[in-house]
N, C-alpha and C positions, 0 to 999 in steps of 0.2 A: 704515061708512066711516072713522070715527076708527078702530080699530082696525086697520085697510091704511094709514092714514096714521102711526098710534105704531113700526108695523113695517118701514117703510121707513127712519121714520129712525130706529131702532134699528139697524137694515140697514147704512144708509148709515154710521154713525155706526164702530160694529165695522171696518166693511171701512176707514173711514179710517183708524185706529189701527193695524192690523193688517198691512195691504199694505204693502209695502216698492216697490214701483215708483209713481213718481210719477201718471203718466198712470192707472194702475188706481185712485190715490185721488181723482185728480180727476171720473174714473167714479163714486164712491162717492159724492163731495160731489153730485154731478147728482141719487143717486138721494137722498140726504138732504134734497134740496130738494126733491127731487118730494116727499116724506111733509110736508112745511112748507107746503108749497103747498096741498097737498090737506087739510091740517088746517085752516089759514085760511077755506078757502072751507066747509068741512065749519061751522066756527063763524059764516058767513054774513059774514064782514069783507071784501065785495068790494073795498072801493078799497085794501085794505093788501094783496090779493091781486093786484090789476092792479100796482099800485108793485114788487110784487114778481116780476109775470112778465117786467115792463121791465127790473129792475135784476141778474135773476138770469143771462142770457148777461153782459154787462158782468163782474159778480162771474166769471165761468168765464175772461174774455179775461184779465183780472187775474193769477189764481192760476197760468192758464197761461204766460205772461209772467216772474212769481218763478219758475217751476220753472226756464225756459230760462236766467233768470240765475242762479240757484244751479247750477244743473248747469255754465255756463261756468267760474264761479268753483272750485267745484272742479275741474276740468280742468285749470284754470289755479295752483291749488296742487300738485295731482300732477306739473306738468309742474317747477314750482319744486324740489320736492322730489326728481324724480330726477336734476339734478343734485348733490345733496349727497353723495351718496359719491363724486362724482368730486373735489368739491372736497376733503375728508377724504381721500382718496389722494395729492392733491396736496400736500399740507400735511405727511403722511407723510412722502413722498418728501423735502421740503424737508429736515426733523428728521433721517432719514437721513444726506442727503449735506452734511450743516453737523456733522454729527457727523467723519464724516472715516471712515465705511462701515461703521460697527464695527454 
């Protein structure tokens, strides 16, 4: 049983690091926890197992939560940013006709 518990979160662990989509790592971090869980109780630590069945959806509402605000924040830098080459055309433009069109 320790050994389905070292391999999940070995599992878990890899596929966090690795995956590039958010939601696939917070898939990962579930099953890393499922190997954490099944270890605790595998070493007979029930009440550090029960604390941890309570607290581990919470821990998931969390991380899913930073994802939704990391992901607006960059949204919201990408949108910052394409305006700069207009503003840099503009500024152009200015430098141009202060010149007198040469």
């Amino acid at each position: 049983m320790t050994t389905i518990s070292i391999a999940l979160m070995i599992i878990g662990a890899i596929g966090v690091v690795l995956l590039k989509k958010p939601l696939d790592k917070v898939i990962m971090v579930s099953i890393l926890e499922a190997g954490l869980f099944l270890a605790i109780v595998s070493f007979k630590y029930l009440d550090v197992a029960f604390l941890t069945a309570v607290l581990d959806p919470l821990y998931i509402i969390v991380f899913l939560l930073a994802l939704i605000k990391i992901n607006n924040v960059r949204k919201s830098k990408l949108n910052d940013f394409s305006t700069v080459p207009k503003m840099m055309q503009s500024t152009e433009n200015r430098e141009r006709n202060s010149e007198g069109g040469k």
